[in-house]
C-alpha positions in Angstrom: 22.4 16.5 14.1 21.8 14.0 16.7 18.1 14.4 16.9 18.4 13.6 13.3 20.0 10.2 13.2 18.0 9.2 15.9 15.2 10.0 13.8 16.6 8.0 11.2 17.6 5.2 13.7 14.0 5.0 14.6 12.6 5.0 11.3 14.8 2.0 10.3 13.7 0.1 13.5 9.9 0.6 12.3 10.7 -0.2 9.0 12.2 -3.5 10.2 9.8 -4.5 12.7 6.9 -3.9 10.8 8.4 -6.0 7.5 7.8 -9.6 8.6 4.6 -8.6 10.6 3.1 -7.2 7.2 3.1 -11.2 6.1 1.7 -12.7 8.8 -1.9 -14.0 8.4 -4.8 -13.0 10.7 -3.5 -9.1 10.0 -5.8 -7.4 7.9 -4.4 -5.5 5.1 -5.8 -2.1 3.8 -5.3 -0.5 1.1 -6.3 3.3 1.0 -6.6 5.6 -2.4 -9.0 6.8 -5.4 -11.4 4.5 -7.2 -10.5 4.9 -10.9 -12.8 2.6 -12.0 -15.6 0.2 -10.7 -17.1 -2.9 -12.1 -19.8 -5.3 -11.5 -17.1 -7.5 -10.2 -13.9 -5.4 -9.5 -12.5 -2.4 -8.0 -8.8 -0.3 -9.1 -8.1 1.4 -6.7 -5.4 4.6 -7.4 -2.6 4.6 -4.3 -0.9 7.9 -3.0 2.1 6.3 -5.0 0.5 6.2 -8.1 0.4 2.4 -8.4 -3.3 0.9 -9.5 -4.7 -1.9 -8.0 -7.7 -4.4 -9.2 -9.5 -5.6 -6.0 -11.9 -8.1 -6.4 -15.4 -7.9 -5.0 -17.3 -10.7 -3.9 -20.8 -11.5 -2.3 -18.9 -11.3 1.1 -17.6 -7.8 0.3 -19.2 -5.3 3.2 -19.4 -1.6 1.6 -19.6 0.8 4.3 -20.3 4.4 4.2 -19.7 6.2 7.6 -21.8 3.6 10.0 -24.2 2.6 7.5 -24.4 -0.1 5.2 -24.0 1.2 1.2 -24.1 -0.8 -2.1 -21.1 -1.9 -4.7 -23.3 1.0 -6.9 -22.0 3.5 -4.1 -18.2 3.1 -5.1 -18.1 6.1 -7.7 -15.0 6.5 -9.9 -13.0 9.9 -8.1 -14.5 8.3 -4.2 -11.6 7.7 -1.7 -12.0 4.7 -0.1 -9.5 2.0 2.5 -10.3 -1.2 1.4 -9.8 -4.4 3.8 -8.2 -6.8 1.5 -7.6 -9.8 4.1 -4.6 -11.1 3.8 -3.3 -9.5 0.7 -2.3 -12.1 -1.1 -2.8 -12.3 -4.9 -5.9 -11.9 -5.9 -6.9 -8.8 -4.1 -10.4 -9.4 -2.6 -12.2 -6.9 -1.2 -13.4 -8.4 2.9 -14.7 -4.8 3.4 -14.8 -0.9 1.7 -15.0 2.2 3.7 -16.7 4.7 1.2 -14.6 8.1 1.4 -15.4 11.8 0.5 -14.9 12.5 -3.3 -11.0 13.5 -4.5 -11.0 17.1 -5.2 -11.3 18.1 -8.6 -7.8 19.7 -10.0 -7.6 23.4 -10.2 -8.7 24.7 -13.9 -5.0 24.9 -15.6 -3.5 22.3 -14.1 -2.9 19.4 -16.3 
């Protein structure tokens, strides 16, 4: 029982630490899921929590696949990718995406 609210002591000290950090400029800011979909312009990006994000992409966005240098044409809907979003304040622009392996494709019968 004590190793458990320790635990949870912890777990609320990182949580309040890392809160006002989170805001400060200079940090970079990723953001890691699924691409969902992918224009000439703009990026949504799928997050482990389900929300979907529109990240901008710019003539400044680096797209990066392993060590070498890839192209916006690169980011395929179903990729995983972390995207370096600056800041993150509104709008999302993309300062960098790390190309991923493809999201496995769902077991036939689940829906």
């Amino acid at each position: 029982m004590k190793i458990q609210i320790a635990r949870a002591l912890i777990g609320l000290f990182v949580l309040a630490w890392a809160g006002p950090l989170s805001a400060h400029d200079g940090h970079a800011h990723i953001i890691m899921g699924t691409v969902t979909a992918r224009g000439a312009r703009d990026v949504k990006v799928k997050t482990p929590s389900g929300e979907v994000l529109a990240i901008a992409i710019t003539d400044k966005t680096a797209v990066v696949n392993g060590k070498q240098k890839a192209k916006v044409a690169d980011i395929q809907v179903g990729r995983r990718v972390v995207v370096d979003i600056g800041n993150g304040e509104d709008p999302l622009i993309a300062r960098e995406i790390q190309l991923g392996v493809m999201a496995p494709a769902a077991p036939a019968g689940d829906h």
